[in-house]
C-alpha positions as CSV (number, residue, x, y, z in Angstrom):
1,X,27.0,52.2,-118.9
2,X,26.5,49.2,-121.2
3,X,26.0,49.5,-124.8
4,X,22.9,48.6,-126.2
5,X,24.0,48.5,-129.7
6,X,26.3,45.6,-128.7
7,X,23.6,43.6,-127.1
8,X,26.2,41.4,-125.5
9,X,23.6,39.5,-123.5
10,X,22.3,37.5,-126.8
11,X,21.9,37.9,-129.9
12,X,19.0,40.3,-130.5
13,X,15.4,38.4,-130.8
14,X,14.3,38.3,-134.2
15,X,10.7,38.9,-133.1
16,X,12.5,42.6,-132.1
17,X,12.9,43.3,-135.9
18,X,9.9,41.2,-137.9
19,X,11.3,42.1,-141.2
20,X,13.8,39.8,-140.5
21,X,11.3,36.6,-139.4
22,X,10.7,34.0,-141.8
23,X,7.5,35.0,-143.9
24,X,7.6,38.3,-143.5
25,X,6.0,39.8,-146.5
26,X,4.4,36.7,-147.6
27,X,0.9,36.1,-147.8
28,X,0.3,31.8,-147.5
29,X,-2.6,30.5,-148.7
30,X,-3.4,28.7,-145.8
31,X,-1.7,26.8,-142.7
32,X,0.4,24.5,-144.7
33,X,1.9,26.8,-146.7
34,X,3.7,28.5,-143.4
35,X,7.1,27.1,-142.9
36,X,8.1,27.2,-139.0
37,X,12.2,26.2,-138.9
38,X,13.1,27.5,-135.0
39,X,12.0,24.2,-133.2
40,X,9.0,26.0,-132.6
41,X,6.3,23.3,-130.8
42,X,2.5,23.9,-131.2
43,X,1.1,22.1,-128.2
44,X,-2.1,22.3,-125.3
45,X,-1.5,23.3,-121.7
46,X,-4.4,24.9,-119.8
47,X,-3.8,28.5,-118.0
48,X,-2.6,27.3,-115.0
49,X,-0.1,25.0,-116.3
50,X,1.2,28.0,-118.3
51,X,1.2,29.6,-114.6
52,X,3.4,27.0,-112.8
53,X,6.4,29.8,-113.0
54,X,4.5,31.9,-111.0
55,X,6.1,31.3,-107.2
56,X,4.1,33.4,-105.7
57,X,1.0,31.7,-104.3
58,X,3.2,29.6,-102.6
59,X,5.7,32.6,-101.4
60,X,4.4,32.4,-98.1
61,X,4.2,28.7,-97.8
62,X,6.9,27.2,-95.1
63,X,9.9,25.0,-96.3
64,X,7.9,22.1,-94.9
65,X,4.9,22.6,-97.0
66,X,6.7,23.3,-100.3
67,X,8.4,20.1,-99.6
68,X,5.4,18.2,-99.1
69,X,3.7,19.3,-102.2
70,X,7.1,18.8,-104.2
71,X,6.6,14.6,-102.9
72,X,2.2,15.0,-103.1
73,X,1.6,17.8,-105.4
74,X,-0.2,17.9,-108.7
75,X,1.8,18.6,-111.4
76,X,1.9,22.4,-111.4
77,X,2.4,21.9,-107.6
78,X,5.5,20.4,-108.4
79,X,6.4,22.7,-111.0
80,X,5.6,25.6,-108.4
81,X,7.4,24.6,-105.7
82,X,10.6,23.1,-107.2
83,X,11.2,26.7,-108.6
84,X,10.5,28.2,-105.0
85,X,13.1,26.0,-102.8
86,X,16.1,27.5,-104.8
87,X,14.4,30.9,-103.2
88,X,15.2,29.3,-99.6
89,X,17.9,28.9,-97.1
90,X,19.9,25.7,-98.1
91,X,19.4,22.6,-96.0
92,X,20.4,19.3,-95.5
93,X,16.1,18.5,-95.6
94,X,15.5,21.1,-99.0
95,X,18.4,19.4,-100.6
96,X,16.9,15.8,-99.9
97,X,13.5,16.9,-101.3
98,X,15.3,18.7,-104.3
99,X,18.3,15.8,-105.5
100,X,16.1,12.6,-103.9
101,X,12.2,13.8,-105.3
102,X,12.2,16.6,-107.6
103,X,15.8,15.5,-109.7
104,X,13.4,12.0,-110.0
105,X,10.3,13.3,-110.9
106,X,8.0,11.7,-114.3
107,X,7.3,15.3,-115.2
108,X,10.4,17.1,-117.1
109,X,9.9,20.3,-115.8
110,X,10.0,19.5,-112.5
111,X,13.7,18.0,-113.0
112,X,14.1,21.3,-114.9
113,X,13.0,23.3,-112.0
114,X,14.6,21.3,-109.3
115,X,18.3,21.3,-110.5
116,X,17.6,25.3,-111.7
117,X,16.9,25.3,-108.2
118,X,20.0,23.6,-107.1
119,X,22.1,26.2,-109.2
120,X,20.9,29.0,-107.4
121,X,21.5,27.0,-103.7
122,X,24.7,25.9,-104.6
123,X,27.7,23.7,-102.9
124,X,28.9,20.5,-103.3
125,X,25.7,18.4,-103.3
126,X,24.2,20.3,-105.6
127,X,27.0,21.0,-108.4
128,X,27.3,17.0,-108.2
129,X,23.7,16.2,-108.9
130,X,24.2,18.9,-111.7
131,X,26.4,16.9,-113.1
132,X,24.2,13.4,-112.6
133,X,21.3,15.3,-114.5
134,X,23.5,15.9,-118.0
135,X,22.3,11.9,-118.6
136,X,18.7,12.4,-118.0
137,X,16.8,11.8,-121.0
138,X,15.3,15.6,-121.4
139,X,17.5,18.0,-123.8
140,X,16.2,21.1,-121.7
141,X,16.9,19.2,-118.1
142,X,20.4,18.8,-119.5
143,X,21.0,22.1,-120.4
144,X,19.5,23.8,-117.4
145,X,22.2,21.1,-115.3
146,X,24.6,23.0,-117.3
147,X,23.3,26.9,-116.1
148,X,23.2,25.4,-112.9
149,X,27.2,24.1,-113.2
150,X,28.1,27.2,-114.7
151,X,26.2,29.5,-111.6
152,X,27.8,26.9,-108.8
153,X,31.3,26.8,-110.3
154,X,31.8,27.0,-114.0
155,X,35.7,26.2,-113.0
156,X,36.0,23.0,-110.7
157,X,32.7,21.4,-113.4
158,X,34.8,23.0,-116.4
159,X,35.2,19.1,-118.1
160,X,31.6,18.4,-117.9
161,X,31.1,21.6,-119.6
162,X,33.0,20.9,-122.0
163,X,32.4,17.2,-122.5
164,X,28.4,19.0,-123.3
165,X,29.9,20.3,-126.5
166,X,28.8,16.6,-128.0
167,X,25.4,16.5,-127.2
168,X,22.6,16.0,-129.6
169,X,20.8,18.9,-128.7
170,X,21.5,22.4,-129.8
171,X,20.3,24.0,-126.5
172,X,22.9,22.0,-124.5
173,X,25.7,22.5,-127.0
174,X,24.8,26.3,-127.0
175,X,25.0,26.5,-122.9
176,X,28.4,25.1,-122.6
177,X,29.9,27.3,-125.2
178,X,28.6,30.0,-123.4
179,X,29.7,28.8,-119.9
180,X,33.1,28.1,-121.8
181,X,33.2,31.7,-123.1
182,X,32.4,33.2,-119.8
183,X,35.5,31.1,-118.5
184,X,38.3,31.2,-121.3
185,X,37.3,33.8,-123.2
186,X,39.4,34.2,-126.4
187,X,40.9,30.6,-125.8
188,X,37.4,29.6,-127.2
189,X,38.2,30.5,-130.9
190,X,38.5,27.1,-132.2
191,X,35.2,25.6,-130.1
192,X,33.0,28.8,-131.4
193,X,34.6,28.5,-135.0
194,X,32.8,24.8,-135.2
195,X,30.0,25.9,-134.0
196,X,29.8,28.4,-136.0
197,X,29.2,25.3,-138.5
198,X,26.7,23.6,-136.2
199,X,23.3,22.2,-137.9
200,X,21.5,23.9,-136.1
201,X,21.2,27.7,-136.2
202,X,20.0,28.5,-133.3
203,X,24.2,27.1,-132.1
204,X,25.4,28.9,-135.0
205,X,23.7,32.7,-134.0
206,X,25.4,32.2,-130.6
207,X,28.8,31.1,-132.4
208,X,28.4,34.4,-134.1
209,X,27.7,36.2,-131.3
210,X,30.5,34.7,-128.8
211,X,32.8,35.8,-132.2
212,X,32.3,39.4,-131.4
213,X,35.0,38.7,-128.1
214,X,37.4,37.3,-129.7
215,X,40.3,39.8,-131.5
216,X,41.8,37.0,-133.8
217,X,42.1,37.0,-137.7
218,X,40.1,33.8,-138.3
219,X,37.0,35.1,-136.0
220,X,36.8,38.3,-137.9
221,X,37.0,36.4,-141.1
222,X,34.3,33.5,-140.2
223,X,31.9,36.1,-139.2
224,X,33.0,37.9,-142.8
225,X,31.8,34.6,-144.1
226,X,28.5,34.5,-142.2
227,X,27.8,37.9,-142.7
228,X,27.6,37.8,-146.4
229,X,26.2,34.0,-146.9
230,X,22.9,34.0,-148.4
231,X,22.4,30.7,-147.5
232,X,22.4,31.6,-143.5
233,X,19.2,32.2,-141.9
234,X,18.7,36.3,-141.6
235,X,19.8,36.3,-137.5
236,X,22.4,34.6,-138.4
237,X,23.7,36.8,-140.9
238,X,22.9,39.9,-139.1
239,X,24.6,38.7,-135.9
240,X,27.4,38.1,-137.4
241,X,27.6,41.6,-138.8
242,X,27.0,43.4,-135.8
243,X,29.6,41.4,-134.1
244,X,31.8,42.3,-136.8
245,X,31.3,45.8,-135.5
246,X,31.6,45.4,-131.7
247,X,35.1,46.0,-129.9
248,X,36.2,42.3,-128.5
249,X,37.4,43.6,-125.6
250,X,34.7,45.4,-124.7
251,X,32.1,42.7,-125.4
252,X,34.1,40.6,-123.1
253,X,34.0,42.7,-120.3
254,X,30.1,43.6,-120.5
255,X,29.5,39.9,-121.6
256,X,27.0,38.4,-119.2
257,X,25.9,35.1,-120.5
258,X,22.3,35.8,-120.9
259,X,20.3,34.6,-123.5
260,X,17.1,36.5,-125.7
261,X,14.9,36.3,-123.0
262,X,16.9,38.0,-120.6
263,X,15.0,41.2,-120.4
264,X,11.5,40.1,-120.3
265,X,12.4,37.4,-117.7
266,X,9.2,35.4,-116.4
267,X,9.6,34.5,-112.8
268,X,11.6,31.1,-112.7
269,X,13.1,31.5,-115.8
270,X,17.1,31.1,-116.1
271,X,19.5,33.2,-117.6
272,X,20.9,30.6,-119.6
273,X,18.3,28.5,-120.8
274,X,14.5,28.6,-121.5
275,X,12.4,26.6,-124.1
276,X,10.4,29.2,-126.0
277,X,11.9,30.3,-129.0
278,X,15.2,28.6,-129.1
């Protein structure tokens, strides 16, 4: 039975303990006065759009419709029904529409739904378009390429994993670490140990939280570090303290590679990567 204490499927969500988000216990004066610091993004999208995840109005649909309104669709369309081929039976036909339409597609989240879709199918098409989708210009297409090289075959794509520790985007840089971790396990010190100095904080919680595997003096004292810097954000210093506390070996074996959102997953969403709250 896995422990929950160790929560070694993320680090826990702050939202789970709101005396530890920023604000708590302050009373602004008005809108400007509330600082938001977790690339949070205010933005419009009618209730369907925030539907598009939902596959099943299309469930019933044949390959040759989804297809269709993959090439024709509106944009939720798209959305829909780039999600639902990765529920299908892999063909030559799906994996045209996928690589040739949805990997090409103006709207991001169809990309991002179309090579998700492409991790669950798997094989050697689709772990090579994977790879051709860490250049397209989204940060959350690239790092969804990377779930979907890490679910095909984290081993044979293990260099374009790792060559994903450069990009410019935390969410990218915190999915190959991951994959890497699932893969090498303690032979990840010295990656998680500079992340664990990433700018962003988001890369250095899940530094923190990979720590907990690793039985080495220089983990144990770089979460010390973390643990007790005042200058850390709160979920950073409290996931390094828990890790602190968790057996390494354990962790590795119950280690999963799921992120926060992993037990209130939305249909669609991937293990590895989603936008909302990283």
């Amino acid at each position: 039975m896995r422990d929950e204490e160790e929560a070694t499927d993320g680090p826990t969500d702050p939202r789970v303990h709101p005396e530890e988000s920023p604000g708590f216990g302050v009373d602004p004066d008005g809108l400007e006065d509330i600082e938001v610091d977790r690339d949070v993004t205010i933005g419009e999208a009618t209730p369907r759009e925030l539907q598009a995840t939902d596959i099943r109005p299309v469930a019933d649909d044949s390959v040759e419709e989804k297809i269709r309104a993959l090439a024709e669709g509106d944009v939720v369309e798209r959305r829909r029904v780039a999600l639902a081929l990765g529920e299908e039976s892999a063909s030559e036909g799906l994996l045209d529409a996928l690589v040739g339409v949805g990997l090409t597609d103006d709207d991001a989240d169809v990309r991002q739904f179309a090579v998700e879709s492409l991790g669950n199918l798997g094989g050697e098409r689709a772990g090579v378009a994977a790879v051709e989708t860490l250049g397209d210009e989204n940060p959350w297409v690239r790092a969804e390429a990377l779930v979907a090289l890490d679910r095909i075959d984290r081993e044979a794509f293990e260099s374009h994993i790792e060559a994903a520790l450069e990009d410019d985007h935390h969410a990218v840089r915190r999915n190959a670490a991951v994959s890497l971790f699932k893969l090498r396990g303690e032979d990840t010190l010295d990656i998680l140990l500079e992340q664990s100095r990433d700018e962003s904080e988001r890369v250095r919680e899940w530094a923190a939280h990979l720590l907990a595997g690793v039985d080495d003096d220089r983990a144990e004292a770089r979460l010390t570090e973390l643990a007790s810097d005042d200058a850390e954000p709160a979920v950073v210093r409290s996931t390094a303290a828990r890790s602190l506390e968790a057996d390494p070996g354990k962790f590795r074996r119950q280690f999963t590679g799921g992120t926060e959102q992993d037990s209130a997953q939305r249909p669609g969403e991937s293990r590895l990567n989603r936008r909302p709250d990283l």
